[in-house]
matplotlib code that plots the C-alpha trace (Angstrom):
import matplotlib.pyplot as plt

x = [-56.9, -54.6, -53.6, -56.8, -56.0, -58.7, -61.1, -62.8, -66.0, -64.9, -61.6, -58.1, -56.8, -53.1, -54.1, -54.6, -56.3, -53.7, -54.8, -51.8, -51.4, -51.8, -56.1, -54.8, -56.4, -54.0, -54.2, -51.3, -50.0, -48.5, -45.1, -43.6, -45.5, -45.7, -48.4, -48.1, -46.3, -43.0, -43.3, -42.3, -45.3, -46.3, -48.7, -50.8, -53.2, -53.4, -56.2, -58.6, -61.7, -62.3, -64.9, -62.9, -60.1, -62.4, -63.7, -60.0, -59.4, -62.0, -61.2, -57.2, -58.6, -60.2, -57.5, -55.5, -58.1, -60.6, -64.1, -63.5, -66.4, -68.6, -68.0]
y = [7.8, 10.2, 12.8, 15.0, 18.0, 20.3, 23.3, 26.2, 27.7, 26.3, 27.5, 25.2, 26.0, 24.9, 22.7, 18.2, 16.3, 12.9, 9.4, 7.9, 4.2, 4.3, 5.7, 9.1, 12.3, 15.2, 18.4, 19.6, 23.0, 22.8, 25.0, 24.2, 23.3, 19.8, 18.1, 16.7, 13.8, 15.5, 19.3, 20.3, 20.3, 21.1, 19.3, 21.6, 19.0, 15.7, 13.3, 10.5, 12.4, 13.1, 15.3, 17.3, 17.5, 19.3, 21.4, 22.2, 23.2, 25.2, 27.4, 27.7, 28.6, 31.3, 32.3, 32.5, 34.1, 35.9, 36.2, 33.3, 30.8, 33.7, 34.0]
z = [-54.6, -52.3, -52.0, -53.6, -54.5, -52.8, -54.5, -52.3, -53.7, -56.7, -57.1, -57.1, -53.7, -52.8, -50.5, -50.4, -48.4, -47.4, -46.3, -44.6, -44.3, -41.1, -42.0, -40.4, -43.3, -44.0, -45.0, -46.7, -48.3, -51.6, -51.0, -55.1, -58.2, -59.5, -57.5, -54.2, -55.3, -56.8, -55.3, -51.8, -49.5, -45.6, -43.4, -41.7, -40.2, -38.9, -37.5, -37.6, -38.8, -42.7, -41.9, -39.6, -42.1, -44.5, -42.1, -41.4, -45.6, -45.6, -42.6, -43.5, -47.3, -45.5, -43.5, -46.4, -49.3, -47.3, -48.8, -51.2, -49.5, -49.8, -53.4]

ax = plt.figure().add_subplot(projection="3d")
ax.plot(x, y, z, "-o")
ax.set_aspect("equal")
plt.show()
């Protein structure tokens, strides 16, 4: 089921991974608390590769909390 919320070296991170109904995957910042579903959100990536899009988490988590996938 979709959106996922997404972890990063096993910490929540405020990010989801999407599936549109179009098969397109997502990556989406949670702006507002409430879940993806109710609470305002921005998508930061878009494309037909799953892999890709979780390659795409891990470096923005990275970006944004530097050190945590080395933790």
């Amino acid at each position: 089921m979709y959106p996922v919320n997404l972890s990063v070296g096993g910490i929540p991170a405020n990010l989801v991974k999407n599936r549109t109904p179009e098969g397109k995957f997502q990556i989406a910042k949670v702006l507002q608390a409430g879940g993806p579903q109710d609470g305002d959100f921005e998508v930061l990536w878009e494309g037909d590769s799953e892999a890709e899009a979780e390659a795409f988490a891990r470096t923005q988590a990275e970006k944004e909390f530097p050190g945590i996938l080395s933790r």
